[in-house]
C-alpha positions as CSV (number, residue, x, y, z in Angstrom):
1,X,21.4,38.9,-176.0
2,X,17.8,38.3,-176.7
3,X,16.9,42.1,-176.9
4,X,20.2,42.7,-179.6
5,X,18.1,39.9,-181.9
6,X,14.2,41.5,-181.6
7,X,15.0,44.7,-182.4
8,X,12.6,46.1,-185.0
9,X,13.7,46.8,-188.8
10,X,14.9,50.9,-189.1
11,X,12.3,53.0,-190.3
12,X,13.5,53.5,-193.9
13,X,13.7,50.0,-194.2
14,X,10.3,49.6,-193.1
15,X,8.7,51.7,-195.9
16,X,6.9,50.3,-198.8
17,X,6.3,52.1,-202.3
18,X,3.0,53.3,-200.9
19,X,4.6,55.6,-198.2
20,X,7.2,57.2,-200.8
21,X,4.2,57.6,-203.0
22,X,2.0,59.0,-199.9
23,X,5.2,61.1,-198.6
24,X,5.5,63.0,-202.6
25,X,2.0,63.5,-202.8
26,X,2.0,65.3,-199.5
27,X,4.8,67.8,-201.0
28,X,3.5,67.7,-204.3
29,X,0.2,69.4,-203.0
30,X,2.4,71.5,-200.6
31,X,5.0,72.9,-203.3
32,X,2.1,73.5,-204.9
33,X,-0.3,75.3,-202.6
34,X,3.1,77.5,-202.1
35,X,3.4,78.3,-205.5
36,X,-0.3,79.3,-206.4
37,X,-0.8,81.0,-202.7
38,X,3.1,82.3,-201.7
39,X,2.1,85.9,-202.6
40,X,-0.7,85.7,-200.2
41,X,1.5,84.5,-197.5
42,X,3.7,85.6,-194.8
43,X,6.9,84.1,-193.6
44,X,5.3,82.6,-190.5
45,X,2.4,80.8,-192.6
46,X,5.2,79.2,-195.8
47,X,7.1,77.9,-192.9
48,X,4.3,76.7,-191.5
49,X,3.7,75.0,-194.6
50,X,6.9,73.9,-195.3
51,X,7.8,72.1,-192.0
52,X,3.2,70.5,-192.3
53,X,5.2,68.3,-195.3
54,X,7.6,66.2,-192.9
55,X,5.2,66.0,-190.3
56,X,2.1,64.8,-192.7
57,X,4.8,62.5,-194.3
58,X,5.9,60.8,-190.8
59,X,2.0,60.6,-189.2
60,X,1.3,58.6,-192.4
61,X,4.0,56.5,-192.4
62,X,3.7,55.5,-188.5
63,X,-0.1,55.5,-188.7
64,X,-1.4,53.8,-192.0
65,X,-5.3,54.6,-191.8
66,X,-4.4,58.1,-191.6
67,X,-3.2,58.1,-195.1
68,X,-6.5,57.2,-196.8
69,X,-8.1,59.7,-195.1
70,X,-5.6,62.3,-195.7
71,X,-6.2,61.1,-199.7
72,X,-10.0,61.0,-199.3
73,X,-10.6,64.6,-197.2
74,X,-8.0,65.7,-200.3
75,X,-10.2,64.4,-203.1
76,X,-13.5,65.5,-201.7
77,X,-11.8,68.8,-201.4
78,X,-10.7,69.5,-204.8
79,X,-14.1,68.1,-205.9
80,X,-15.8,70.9,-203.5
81,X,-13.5,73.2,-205.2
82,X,-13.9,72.8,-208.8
83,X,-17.9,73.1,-208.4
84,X,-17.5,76.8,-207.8
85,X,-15.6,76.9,-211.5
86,X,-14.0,80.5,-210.2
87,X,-17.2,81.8,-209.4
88,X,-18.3,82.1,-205.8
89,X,-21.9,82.9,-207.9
90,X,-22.3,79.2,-208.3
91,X,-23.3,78.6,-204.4
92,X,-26.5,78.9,-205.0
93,X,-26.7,77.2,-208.6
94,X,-24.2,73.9,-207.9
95,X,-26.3,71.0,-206.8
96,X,-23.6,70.2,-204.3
97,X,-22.9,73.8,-203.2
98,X,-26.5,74.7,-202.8
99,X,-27.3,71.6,-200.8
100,X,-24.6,72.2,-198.1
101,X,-25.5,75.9,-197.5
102,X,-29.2,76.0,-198.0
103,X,-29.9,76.5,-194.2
104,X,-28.2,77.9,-191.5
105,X,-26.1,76.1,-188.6
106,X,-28.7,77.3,-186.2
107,X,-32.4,76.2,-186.8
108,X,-33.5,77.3,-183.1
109,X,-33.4,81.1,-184.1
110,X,-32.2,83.5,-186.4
111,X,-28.7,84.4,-185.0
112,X,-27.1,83.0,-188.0
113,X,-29.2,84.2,-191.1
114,X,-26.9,87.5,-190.7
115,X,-28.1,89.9,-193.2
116,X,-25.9,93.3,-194.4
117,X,-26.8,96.8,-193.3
118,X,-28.5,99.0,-195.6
């Protein structure tokens, strides 16, 4: 009888406002990466997409840290993005852009300065 009275809440019960509102930005940003980039896409890679928004939505909603950094990694991505204003010219002028690839990944020897054949 004891195990009928402690069992846990269901999930949808369990939800607060902040996991609808996590759960409709995930799609939000999904609907809308397939809108912009569908043409560019096969079959394989939209349903790929497609089935990343109920997954996303359910690992936020059973683990709760992971939804601020979903949030944060998203922000600091579209703030990466709009430095390069449509221009992939503006690597070497953007503060931020400039910074991150001013040296290669490997300081020990040249194997990654790769330069184009003449």
């Amino acid at each position: 009888m004891e195990l009928a009275l402690n069992q846990p809440a269901p999930l949808f019960k369990r939800l607060s406002w902040f996991d609808w509102l996590f759960a409709a930005i995930v799609a939000a940003g999904a609907l809308f990466a397939l809108s912009r980039f569908g043409d560019f896409m096969d079959i394989y890679e939209k349903a790929i997409l497609l089935a990343a928004i109920p997954a996303l939505a359910a690992f936020g909603w059973f683990w709760k840290p992971f939804r601020q950094l979903f949030i944060g990694v998203g922000i600091i991505s579209l703030f990466a993005i709009s430095q390069y204003q449509g221009d992939l010219g503006r690597m070497e002028l953007a503060f931020f852009l400039s910074a991150t690839f001013r040296y290669p990944t490997c300081m020990k020897c040249s194997c990654c300065s790769v330069s184009s054949p003449r």
